[in-house]
N, C-alpha and C positions, 0 to 999 in steps of 0.2 A: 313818169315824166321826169325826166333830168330836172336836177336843183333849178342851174340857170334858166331852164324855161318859166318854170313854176316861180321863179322869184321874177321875170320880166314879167307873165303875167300879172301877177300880186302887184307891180308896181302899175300893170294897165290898172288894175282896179280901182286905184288907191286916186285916179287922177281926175281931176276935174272935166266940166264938159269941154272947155274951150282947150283944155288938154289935149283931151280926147280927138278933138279937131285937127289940132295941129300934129299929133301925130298921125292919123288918118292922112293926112295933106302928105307928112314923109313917106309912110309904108305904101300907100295905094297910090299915091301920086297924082290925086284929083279929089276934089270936093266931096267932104260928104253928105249926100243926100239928107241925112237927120239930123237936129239938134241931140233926139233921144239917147243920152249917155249910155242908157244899158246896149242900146241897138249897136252904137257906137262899140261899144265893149268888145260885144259876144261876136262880132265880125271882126274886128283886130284882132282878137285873141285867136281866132280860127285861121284867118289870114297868114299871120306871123308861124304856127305851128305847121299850117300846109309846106309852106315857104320852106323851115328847117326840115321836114320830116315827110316830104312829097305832099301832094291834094288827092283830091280823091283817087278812090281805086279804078280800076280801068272797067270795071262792072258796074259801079256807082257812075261813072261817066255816059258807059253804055245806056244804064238805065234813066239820067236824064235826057239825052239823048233824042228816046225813045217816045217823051211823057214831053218834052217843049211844043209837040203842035199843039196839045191842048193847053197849055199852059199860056199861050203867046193869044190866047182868045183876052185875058185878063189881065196878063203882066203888064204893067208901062213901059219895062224896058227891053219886054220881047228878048229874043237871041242876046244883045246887047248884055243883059244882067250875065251871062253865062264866058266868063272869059276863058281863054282854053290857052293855060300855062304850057309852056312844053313839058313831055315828062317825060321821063328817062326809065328806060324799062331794064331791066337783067339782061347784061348778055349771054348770057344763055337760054333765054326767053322764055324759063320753064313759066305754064300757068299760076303754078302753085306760088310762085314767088312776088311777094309783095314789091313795089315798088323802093329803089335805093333810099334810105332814109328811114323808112318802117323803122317801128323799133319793137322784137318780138319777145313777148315774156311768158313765161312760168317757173310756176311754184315747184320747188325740188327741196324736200329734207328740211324747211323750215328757211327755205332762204329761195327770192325771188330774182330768178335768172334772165336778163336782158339783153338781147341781141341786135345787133342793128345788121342793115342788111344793108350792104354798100354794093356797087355796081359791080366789082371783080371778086366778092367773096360779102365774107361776115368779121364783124369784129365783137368782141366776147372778152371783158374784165380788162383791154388795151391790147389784147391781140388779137393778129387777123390769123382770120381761116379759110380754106377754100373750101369747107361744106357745113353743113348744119351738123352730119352724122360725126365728124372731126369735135364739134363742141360737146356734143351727146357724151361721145368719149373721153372726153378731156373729165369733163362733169361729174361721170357715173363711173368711170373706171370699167366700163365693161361697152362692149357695141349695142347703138341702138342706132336705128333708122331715125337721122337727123328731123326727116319732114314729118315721121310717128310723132315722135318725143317733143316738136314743137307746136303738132296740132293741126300742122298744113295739109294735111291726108284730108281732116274732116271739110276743110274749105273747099275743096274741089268738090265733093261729095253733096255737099248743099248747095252748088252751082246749078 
């Protein structure tokens, strides 16, 4: 997680309940249902990170989706609790590819390698690139299959 995240949350934490409210009141832009600070918390913090880094995946979408008829027998606020941001998909639509804003990692040689995935390519250490395999290469000096070497092979695979 980038500093600035991790230090905006740390200051979610750090804040009182009626804090907590009145920023709830900013970011969501309506009341919030609890007094309960932690409740308060763990959905701001989620909220705000969806927000910079896309919400759910488009399979975690599908799969509530899927699971609200039975759920709307007990929710209070039925469909309602379920708000459906717009989201911005890869133009190039491949599956494998997470939504603009992901941000993707591994470990290489002792040092953790962080990708974001922007809507016309990837950006890697302040540069952009137009593939994953382009940063493989950059990286390792020699060619790898960009979607190998970041692990996106296996995602499709447990689809």
């Amino acid at each position: 997680m980038p500093e600035a995240m991790a230090a905006r949350i740390a200051k979610l934490q750090q804040m009182t309940t009626a804090d907590l409210r009145e920023e709830w009141r900013r970011v969501m832009g309506e009341e919030p249902r609890s007094y309960n600070r932690q409740w308060m918390f763990k959905r701001l913090a989620w909220a705000i990170q969806a927000r910079e880094y896309g919400g759910l995946s488009a399979r975690a979408q599908a799969r509530l989706e899927e699971l609200l008829p039975f759920a709307e027998v007990w929710m209070p606020l039925g469909r309602k609790a379920f708000k459906q941001p717009p989201t911005a998909s890869p133009s190039n639509g491949d599956r494998r590819l997470p939504s603009p804003g992901t941000v993707l990692t591994r470990a290489y040689k002792g040092r953790t390698l962080a990708v974001t995935v922007l809507a016309d390519g990837f950006e890697f250490d302040g540069e952009r690139y137009a593939s994953l395999t382009a940063i493989a290469k950059a990286v390792t000096g020699t060619h790898w299959n960009g979607w190998h070497f970041f692990g996106l092979n296996e995602r499709v695979k447990a689809r």
